[in-house]
C-alpha positions in Angstrom: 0.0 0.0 0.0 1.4 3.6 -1.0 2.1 6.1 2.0 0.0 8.9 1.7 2.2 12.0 0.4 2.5 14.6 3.2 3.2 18.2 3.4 4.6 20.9 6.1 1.1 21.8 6.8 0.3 18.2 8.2 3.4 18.6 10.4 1.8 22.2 11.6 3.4 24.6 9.6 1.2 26.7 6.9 3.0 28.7 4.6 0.5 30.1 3.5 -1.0 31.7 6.2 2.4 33.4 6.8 2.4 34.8 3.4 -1.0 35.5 4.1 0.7 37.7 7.2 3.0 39.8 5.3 0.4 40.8 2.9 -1.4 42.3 5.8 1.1 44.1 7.4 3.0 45.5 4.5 0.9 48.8 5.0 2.1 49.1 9.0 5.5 48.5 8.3 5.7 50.9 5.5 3.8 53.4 7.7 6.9 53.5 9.4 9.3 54.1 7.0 12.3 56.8 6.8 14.3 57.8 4.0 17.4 55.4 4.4 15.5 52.6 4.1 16.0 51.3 0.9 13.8 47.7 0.6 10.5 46.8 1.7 9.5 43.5 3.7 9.9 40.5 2.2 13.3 39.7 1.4 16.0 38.2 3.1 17.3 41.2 4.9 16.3 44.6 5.8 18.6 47.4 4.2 19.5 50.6 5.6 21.5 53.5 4.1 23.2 54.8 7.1 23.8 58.7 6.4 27.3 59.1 8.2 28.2 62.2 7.6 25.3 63.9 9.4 28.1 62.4 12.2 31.8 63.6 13.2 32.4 60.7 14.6 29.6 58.0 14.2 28.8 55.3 16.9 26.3 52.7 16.3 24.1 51.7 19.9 22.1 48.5 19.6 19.6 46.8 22.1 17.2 43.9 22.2 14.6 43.2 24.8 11.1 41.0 24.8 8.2 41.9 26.7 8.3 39.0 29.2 5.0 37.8 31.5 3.0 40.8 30.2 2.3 38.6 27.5 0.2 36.6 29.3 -2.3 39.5 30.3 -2.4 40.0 26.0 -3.2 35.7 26.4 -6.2 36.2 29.1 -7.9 39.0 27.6 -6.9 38.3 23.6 -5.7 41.8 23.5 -3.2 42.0 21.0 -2.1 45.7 20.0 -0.1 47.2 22.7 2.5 44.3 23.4 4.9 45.6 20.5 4.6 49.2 21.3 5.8 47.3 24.7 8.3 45.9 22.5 10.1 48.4 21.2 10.0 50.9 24.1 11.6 48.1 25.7 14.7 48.1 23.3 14.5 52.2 21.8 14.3 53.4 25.7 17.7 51.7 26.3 19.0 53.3 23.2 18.2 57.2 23.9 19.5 57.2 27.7 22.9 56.7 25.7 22.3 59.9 23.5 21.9 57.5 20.3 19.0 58.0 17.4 17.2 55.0 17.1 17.1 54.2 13.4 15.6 50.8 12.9 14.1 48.2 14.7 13.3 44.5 13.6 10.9 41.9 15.6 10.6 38.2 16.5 7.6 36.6 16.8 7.3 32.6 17.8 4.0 30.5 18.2 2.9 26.9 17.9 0.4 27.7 15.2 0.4 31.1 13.8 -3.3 32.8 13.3 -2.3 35.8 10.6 -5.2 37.9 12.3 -3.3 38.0 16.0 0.2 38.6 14.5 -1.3 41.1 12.3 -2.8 43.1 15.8 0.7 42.3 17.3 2.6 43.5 14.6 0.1 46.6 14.2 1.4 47.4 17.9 5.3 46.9 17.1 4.4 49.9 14.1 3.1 52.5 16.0 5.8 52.3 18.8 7.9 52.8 15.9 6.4 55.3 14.4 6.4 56.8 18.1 10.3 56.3 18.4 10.8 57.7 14.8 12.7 54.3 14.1 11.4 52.4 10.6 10.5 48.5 11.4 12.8 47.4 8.3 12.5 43.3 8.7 11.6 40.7 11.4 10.8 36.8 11.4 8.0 34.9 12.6 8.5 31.6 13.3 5.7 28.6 13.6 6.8 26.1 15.7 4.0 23.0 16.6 4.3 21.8 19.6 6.5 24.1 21.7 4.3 26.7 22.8 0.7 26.2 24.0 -2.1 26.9 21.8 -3.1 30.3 21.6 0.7 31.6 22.7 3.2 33.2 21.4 7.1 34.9 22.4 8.2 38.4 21.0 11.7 39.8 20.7 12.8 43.2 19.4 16.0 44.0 18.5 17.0 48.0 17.2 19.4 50.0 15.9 20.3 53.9 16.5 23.6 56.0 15.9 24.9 58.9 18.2 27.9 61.4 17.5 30.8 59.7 19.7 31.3 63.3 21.3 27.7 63.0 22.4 27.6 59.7 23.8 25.9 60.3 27.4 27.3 57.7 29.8 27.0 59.2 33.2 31.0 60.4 33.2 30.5 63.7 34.0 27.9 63.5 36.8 29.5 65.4 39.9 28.6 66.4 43.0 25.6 68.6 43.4 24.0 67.7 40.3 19.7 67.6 39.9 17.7 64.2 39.8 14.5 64.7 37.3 12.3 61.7 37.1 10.0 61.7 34.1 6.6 59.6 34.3 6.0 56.2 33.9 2.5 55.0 32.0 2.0 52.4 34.8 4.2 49.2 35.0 5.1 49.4 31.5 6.8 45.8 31.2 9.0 45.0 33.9 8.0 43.1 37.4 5.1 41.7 35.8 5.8 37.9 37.6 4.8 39.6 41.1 1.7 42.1 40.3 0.0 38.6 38.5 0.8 37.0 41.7 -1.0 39.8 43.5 -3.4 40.4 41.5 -5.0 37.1 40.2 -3.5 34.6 43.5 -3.4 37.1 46.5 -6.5 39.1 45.3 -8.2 36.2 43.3 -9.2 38.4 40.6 -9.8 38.1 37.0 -8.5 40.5 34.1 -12.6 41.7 34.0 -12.2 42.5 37.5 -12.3 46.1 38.3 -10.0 47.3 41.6 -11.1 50.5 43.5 -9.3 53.5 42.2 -8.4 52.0 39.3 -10.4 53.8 35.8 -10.2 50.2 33.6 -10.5 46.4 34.4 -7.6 44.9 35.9 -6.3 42.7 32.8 -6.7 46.1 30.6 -4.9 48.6 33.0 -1.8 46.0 33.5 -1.5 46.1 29.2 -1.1 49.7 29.3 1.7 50.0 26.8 5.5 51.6 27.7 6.2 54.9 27.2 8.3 55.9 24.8 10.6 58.3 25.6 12.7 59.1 22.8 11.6 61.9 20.9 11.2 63.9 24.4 15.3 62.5 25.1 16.7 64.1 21.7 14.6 67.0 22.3 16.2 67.5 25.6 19.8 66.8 24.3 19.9 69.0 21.6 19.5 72.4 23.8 20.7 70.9 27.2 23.7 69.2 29.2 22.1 65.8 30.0 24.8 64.2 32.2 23.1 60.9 32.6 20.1 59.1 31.9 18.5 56.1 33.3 15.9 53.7 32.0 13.5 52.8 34.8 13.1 49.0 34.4 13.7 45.4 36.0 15.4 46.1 38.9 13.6 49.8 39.5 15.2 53.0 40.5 17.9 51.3 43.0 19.2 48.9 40.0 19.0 51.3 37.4 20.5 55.0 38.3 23.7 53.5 39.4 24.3 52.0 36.0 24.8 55.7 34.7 26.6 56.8 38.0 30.7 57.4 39.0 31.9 55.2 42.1 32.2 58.8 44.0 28.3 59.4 43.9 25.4 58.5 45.6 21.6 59.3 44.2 19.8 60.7 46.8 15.7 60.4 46.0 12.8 61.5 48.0 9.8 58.9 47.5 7.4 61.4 48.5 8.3 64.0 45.5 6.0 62.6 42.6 2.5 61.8 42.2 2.1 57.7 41.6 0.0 55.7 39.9 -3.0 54.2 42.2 -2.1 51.0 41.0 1.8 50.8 43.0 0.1 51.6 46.4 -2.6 49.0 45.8 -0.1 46.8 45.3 2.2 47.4 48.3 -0.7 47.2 50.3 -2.3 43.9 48.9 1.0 42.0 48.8 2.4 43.0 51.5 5.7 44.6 49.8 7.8 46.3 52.1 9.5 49.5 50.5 12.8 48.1 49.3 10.9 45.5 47.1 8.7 48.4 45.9 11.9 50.3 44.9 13.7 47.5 42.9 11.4 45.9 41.8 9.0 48.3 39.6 9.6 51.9 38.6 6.7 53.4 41.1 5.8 55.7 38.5 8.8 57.2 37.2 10.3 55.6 33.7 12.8 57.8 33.1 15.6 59.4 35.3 17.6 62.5 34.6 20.7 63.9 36.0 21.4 67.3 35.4 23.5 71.0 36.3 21.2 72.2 38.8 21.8 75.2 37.0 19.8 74.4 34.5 16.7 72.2 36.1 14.6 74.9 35.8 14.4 75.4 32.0 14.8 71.2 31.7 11.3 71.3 34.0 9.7 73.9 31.7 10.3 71.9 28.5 9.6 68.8 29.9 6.2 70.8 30.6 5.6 72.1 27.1 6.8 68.7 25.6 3.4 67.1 27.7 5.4 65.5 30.1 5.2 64.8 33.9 8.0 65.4 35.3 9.5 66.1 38.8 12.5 67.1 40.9 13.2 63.8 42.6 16.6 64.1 44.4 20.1 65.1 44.0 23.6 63.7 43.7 25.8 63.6 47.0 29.5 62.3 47.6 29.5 58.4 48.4 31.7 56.6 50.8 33.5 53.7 49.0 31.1 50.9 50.9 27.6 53.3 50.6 24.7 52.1 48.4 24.3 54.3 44.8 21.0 55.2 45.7 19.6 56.4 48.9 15.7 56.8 49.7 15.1 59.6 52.0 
């Protein structure tokens, strides 16, 4: 008796409805386009004209990042179109707190059996955080893999591209003494520390994502998507009229992990807790879990996504631009001399 003939789709894998994919999303991606980009998606590799004499001295700052556990609040309430705005805040946020232009950005998406429609709302979310960061999404890869993730899930990865002048690279070198903290506002959680506020929320608290929470304006499974903000066109904004000593990206590991990344051995970041207005959702939190402070602190960003360091001389007119650029924005702390064996940053 003849075996039956069999094709990749009995073993899980339709082409098709990957072709079937890029046909869709060819107007997103080109929605995001920039002048250097010199293909369109499709072929084997995304190309980019890289304008290097706009530069002295050019430097090229990469970064890649996924979205992590937040995924699974796009799983429970099959809300697909913020995740890759998530996405690439994740990796264009890293890029700007170095001084760099993000230029392009390219995704990975992996599932057990791909539905076009769901990548389509994902993809449609990785497009407008580009088109918020400025950056064109020139190429990316989705991968159909039966068997290895469970039905109905998928796993995104980001990786982007930017340039800055090497005279302008901001890495935290000059921060002395005296200097001004600024903490810019976060949209909520954005995508870090997401393992701990499910376990609050839905095995503490018992709740569902339809559940509403007191104080809160949206169900539960809603207000934890809230995308990431994306900082970068307020950053290169900033840099081009002020001295921006150091810049920190408020993510795993909070405000005590991340401001001493950008920080000399001699310095110490002195914050006060009590000097911007959080969002309702990091005391409900503390309070339902328990959390004492310090978990608080490195653990989520508590409502501030982006830290500044700055001349103290020139706070004032950083404050009143971050204000006309629609920006919260506060005066958090300042930069004090460290002994050898002190922490980097100091709640006070």
């Amino acid at each position: 008796m003849e075996n039956k003939s069999v094709t990749y789709k009995d073993a899980g894998v339709d082409i098709d409805a990957g072709n079937r994919l890029v046909d869709m999303i060819k107007p997103m991606v080109k929605s995001t386009s920039r002048p250097e980009v010199l293909t369109e998606i499709g072929g084997f590799g995304g190309l980019f004209s890289f304008h290097a004499d706009k530069y002295k001295k050019p430097t090229l700052v990469s970064a890649t990042d996924g979205v992590g556990t937040k995924l699974k609040l796009a799983f429970d309430t099959d809300k697909h179109d913020t995740v890759g705005i998530d996405l690439v805040a994740m990796c264009v946020n890293d890029i700007i707190v170095q001084g760099a232009e993000p230029l392009f950005f390219l995704d990975y998406l992996a599932t057990g059996k791909l539905s076009p429609e769901k990548a389509a709302e994902v993809i449609k979310g990785i497009a407008e955080g580009c088109r918020q960061a400025g950056c064109a999404l020139i190429g990316g890869e989705t991968a159909e893999m039966p068997g290895f993730y469970a039905e109905g899930e998928y796993d995104l990865a980001g990786f982007s591209v930017g340039a800055v002048d090497n005279e302008q690279i901001i890495d935290g070198s000059s921060v002395t003494v005296g200097d001004t903290i600024i903490g810019i506002g976060s949209d909520g959680l954005h995508s870090n520390g997401f393992s701990l506020a499910r376990k609050i929320f839905f095995d503490i608290m018992g709740l569902s994502v339809n559940d509403t929470v007191e104080g809160l304006d949206q169900p539960i499974g809603l207000e934890l998507l809230t995308p990431t903000r994306i900082y970068v066109k307020t950053v290169l904004n900033l840099i081009r009229d002020f001295n921006i000593k150091s810049i920190s990206h408020i993510t795993g590991g909070g405000l005590l992990e991340n401001i001493p990344r950008c920080l000399p051995d001699n310095c110490v970041a002195k914050i006060d807790p009590t000097s911007w207005d959080k969002p309702k959702i990091f005391d409900i939190m503390k309070q339902a879990g328990n959390i004492e402070e310090r978990e608080m602190y490195r653990t989520f960003n508590n409502g501030i996504g982006m830290v500044l360091v700055v001349p103290k001389e020139e706070c004032d007119d950083i404050m009143l631009r971050l204000s006309g650029l629609k920006e919260r924005a506060w005066v958090i702390g300042e930069i004090c001399k460290s002994g050898s064996e002190a922490p980097k940053v100091e709640l006070i």
